[in-house]
Structure formats: structure tokens, C-alpha cells
C-alpha positions as a printed Julia matrix, in Angstrom:
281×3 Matrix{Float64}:
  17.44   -9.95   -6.25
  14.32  -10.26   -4.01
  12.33  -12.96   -3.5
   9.02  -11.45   -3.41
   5.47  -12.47   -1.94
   2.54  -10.21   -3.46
  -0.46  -11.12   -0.82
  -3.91   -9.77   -0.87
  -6.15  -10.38    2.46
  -9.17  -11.97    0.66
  -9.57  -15.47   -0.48
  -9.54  -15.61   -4.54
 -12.4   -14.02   -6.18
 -13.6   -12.94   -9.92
 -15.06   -9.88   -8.61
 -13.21   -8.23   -6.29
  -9.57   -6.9    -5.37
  -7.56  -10.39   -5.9
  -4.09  -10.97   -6.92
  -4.64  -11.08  -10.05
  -6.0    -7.63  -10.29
  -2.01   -6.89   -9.77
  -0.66   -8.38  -12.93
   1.37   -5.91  -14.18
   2.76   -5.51  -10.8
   3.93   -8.69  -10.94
   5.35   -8.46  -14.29
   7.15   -4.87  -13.4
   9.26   -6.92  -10.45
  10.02   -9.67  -12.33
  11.33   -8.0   -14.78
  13.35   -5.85  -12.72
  14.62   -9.74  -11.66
  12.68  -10.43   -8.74
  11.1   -13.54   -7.82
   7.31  -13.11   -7.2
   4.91  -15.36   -5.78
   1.81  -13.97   -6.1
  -1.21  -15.48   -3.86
  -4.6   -14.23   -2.29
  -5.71  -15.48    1.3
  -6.23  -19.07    2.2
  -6.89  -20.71    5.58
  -6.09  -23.56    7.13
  -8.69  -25.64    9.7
  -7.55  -22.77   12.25
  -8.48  -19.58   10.21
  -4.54  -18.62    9.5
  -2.38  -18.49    6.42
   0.04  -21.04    5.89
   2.05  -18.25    3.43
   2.27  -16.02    6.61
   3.8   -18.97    8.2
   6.12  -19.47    5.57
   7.02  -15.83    5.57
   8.51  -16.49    9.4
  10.29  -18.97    8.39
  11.85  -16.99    5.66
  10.19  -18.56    2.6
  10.57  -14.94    1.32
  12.48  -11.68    1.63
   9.85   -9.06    1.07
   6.08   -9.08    1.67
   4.0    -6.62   -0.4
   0.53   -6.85    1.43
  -2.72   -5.58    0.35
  -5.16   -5.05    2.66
  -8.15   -5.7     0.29
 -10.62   -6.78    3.32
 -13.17   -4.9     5.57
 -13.95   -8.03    7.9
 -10.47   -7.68    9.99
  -8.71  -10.65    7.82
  -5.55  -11.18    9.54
  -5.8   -13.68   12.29
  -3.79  -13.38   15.9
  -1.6   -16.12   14.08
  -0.82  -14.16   11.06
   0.27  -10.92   12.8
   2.3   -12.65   15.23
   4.35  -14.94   11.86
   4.46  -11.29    9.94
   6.17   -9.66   13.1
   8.48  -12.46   13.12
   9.23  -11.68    9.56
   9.93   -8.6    10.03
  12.48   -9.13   12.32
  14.59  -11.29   10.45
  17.56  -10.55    8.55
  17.22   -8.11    5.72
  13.25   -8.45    5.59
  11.08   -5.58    4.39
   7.22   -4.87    3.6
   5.18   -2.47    1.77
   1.65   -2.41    3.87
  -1.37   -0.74    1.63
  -4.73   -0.81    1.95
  -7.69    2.09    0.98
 -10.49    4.57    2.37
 -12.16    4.38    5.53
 -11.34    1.65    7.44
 -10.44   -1.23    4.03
  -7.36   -2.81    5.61
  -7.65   -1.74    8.88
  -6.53   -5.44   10.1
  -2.65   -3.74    9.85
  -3.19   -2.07   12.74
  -2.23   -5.66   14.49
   0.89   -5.78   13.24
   2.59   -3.17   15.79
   4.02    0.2    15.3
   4.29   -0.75   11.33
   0.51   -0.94   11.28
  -0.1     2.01   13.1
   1.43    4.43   10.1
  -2.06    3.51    8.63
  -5.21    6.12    9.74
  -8.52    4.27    9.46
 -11.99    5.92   10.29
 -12.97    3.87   13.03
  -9.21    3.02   14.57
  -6.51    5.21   14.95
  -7.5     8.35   12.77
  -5.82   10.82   11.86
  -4.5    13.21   14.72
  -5.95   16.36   13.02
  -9.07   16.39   14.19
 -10.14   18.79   10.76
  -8.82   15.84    9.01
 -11.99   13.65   10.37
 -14.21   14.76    7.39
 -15.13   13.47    4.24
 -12.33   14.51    1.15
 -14.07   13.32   -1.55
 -17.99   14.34   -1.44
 -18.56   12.23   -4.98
 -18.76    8.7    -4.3
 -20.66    9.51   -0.94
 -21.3     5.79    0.55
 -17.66    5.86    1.28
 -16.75    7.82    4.95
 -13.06    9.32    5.66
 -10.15    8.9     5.26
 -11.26    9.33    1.12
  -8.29   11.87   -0.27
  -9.51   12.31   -3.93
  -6.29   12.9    -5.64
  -8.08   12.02   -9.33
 -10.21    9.48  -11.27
  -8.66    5.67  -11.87
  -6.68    5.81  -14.7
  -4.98    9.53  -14.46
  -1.72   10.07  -12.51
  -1.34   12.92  -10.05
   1.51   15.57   -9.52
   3.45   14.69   -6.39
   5.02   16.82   -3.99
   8.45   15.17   -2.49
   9.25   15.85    0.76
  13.07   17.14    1.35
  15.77   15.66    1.77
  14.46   13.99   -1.48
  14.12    9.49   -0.45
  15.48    6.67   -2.53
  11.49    5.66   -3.06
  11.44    8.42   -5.24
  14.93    8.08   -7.31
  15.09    8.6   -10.66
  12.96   11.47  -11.39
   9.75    9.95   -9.91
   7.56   13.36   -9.91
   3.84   11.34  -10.66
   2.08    8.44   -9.25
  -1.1     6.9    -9.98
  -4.13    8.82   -8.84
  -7.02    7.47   -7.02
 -10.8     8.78   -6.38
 -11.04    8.15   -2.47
  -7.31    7.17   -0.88
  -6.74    6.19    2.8
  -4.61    8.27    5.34
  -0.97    7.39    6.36
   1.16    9.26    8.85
   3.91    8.68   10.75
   3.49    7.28   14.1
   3.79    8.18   17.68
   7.23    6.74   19.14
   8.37    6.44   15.32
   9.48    9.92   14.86
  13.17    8.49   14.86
  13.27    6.63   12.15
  10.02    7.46    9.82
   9.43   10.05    7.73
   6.75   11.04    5.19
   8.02   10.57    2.04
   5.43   12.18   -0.7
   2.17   13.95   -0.56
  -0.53   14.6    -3.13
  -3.36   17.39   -3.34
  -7.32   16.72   -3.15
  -8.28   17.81   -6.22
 -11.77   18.36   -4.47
 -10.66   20.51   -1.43
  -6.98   21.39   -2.28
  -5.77   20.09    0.89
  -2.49   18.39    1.04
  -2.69   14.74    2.18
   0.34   12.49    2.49
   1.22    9.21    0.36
   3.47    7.55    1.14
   5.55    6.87    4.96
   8.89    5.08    4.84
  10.07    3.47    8.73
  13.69    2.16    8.73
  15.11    0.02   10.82
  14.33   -0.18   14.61
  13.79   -1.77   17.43
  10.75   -2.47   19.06
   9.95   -4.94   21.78
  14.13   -5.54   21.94
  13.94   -6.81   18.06
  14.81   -4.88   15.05
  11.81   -4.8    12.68
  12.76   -4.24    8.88
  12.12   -1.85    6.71
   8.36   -1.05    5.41
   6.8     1.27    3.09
   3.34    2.6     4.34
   1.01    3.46    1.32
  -1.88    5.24    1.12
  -3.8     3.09   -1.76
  -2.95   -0.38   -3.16
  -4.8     0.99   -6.21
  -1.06    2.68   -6.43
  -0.23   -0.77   -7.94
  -3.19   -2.28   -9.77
  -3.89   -3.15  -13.62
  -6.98   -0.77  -13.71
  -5.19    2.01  -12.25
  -1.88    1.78  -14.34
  -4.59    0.74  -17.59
  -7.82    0.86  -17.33
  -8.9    -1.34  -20.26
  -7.7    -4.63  -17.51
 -11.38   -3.37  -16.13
 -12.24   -3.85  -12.62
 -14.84   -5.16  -10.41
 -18.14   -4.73  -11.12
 -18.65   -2.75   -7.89
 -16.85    0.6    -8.93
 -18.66    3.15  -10.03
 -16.26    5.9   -10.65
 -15.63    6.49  -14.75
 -12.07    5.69  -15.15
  -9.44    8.91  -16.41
  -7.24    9.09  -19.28
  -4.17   10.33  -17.75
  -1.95    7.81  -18.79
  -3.52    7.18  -21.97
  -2.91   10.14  -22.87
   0.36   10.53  -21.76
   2.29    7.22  -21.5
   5.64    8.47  -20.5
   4.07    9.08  -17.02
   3.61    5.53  -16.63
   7.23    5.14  -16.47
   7.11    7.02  -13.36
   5.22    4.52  -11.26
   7.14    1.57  -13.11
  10.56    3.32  -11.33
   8.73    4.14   -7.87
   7.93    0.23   -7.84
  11.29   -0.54   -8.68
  12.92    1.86   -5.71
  10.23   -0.34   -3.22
  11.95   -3.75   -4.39
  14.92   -2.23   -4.31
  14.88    0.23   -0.75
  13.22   -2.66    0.89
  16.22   -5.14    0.08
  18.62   -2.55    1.18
């Protein structure tokens, strides 16, 4: 089994997206046998991470980074340790962030980061894409898909030939009021592919969810695998249950969804479960 590194890009905080706003994350991979270290940002006397450096060195096997920050959070340092990361030996990341440009700091680490679409870096191609999705909570700007409220899960559509991410019947993930843009790169064509998309329920446009790269080179190294994802609220307590609560900031009345209809939940417990487990592969 894995050992695992959960990481958010903001230093520890009782009122914001922390690590420990991804408990039952943490709990899903460990018991699924994984070992999980779970840690928000810290600096040493330089501005860098000393887990990023760790991660080179192969402290770990998978990083699972959430890009929580809107203040660029990743220093020159930290890219350059995750890169080498990457290119070791049977390393793998899942990179996830939000709407507009939350998280836009993966955009440093390389073709990898550049599966993300931010508002003011690397949008989306589509130029009709450049619009606010969801018109509701209206201080946030595009990319904002509104696939549903916190809480509620969303049908998904999976892209053929049917990926391993998605083993084991996994037809619904958790939905999310304003989700960021992922797409698969220029130059990656090769070896990325979109794996799942959802369905504004505001506009009824098709957005995608999830990108998958495999193993490549770039720069003469061969970069792991890593899962590109739309929303880290794919993987937090408030989204899988709302009654965890979240920070006092949101403003969006949580859904039922899974309340309602537990077995769903089971769904986004096995699409975590294929990341652990596609990653290692």
C-alpha cells in the first residue's frame, strides 16, 4: 500500500480550507490500508516547505495536493522538489484546487499544472467558456461550473473507453456550487485524457471533472502519474456530510443528496479508492 501525503497550500487555520477539513478523506485511505500523513503548509526561514522537500527525497509515494490558496502559495523551491517527485520511481499526484483562479500556484509545476484552467492564467481554450457558470454566488468570476449545492452528489457522464478512476460502478460524485475548469493540455494529447464530465445544473452545459496524464516524459524525465480535479471539495467532510460544517465564509445552504440517499456515498468512497490505487499503479 501507499504511503500517502494529504497537503493543503495554507498554513493551519480554524476557519478556512485546512487539513483537517479532509477527515474522512483521511480515514477512507487508511482504511483502504494506506499510510496518510496529513499536514497543511509550513515554512521554513526561506518561505518553502520542508514536506515538499521530503517528498523529493521520497518521504512518500503519492501527494494529494489541495490548492486551498489565492496568494500563489507554492514557492520556486516547492515546485522544483514536487517535479522531482514526480519523477521518481512509481510516484503519482492528484492536483485539485476550485473556481476562478483558487490554486492557480499549480500552474508552476509544468505540463501537470497546466491541466488546470484558472481565470486569470491559462483559461480555458473555448473562448464561450470565459463566462460566468454559476450566476448565484456572484462575487465569485469563472471558471464556477455549478454542478449542485454542498452536500448533494451529481450524475456523471464517463467518458469511453470507461478509466480505472471510475471502476466499480462509480456513476456519482460529490457536487459542488462553483467548480474550477480542467482540460487536457497542449503537448499532452498522448498520454491524457478526460476522464468524467458533469452538467451545470444552471446552464446545462457539459463541463469536465476530472483529467488523468500517464506516464511521460518531459524535459528527458518521466513524470508520474497525476489525477487533475476540478474541486478539492470532491474530497471534503462538508461535502461528503454536511453536519462536519464548514467555514464561516460559505454562504451557499448545503443539499441533502447524500442524506437522503446514502448508498451514493459509496460511490465517491470507491472513486477515492481507484486514485490511491491508479496512482500506485
Amino acid at each position: 500500500m501507499a504511503r500517502i501525503l494529504l497537503k493543503t497550500t495554507i498554513a493551519p487555520h480554524p476557519d478556512d480550507w485546512a487539513i483537517g477539513r479532509f477527515s474522512l478523506l483521511k480515514a477512507e485511505l487508511e482504511s483502504a490500508g494506506h499510510s496518510v500523513t496529513a499536514h497543511d503548509r509550513i515554512e521554513d526561514a526561506a518561505g518553502n516547505d520542508p514536506d515538499f522537500a521530503a517528498l523529493a527525497e521520497g518521504r512518500w509515494d503519492q501527494l494529494w495536493l489541495f490548492a486551498v490558496d489565492v496568494t500563489g502559495a507554492l514557492s520556486a523551491d516547492d515546485s522544483h522538489a514536487i517535479r522531482r517527485f514526480l519523477a521518481r520511481p512509481g510516484a503519482g499526484a492528484l492536483l485539485t484546487r476550485d473556481h476562478q483562479d483558487m490554486g492557480s500556484c499549480l500552474l508552476n509545476l509544468g505540463l501537470v499544472g497546466r491541466a488546470h484552467n484558472f481565470h486569470s492564467q491559462n483559461p480555458e481554450a473555448d473562448a464561450e467558456r470565459q463566462c460566468r457558470d454559476d450566476v448565484v454566488t456572484n462575487y465569485l468570476d469563472w471558471p464556477n461550473y455549478h454542478s449542485g449545492a454542498n452536500g448533494d452528489f451529481q450524475a456523471i457522464e464517463a467518458l469511453e473507453p470507461h478509466h480505472p478512476l471510475l471502476a466499480g460502478g462509480v456513476t456519482r460524485l460529490p457536487a459542488h456550487p462553483h467548480e474550477g475548469a480542467v482540460s487536457v493540455p497542449t503537448g499532452a494529447e498522448a498520454f491524457a485524457r478526460v476522464v468524467a464530465r458533469g452538467r451545470s445544473r444552471v446552464t446545462g452545459r457539459p463541463f469536465n471533472l476530472v483529467v488523468a496524464l500517464d506516464h511521460h516524459l518531459e524535459d528527458g524525465a518521466e513524470v508520474g502519474r497525476v489525477v487533475a480535479e476540478a474541486t478539492f471539495h470532491r474530497f471534503a467532510d462538508a461535502n461528503w456530510d454536511p453536519s462536519w460544517g464548514c467555514p464561516s465564509f460559505v454562504t451557499e445552504a448545503p443539499g441533502t443528496g447524500y442524506a437522503d440517499t446514502p448508498e451514493a456515498l459509496a460511490e465517491a468512497r470507491a472513486y477515492v479508492r481507484n486514485i490511491a490505487n491508479w496512482l500506485a499503479a
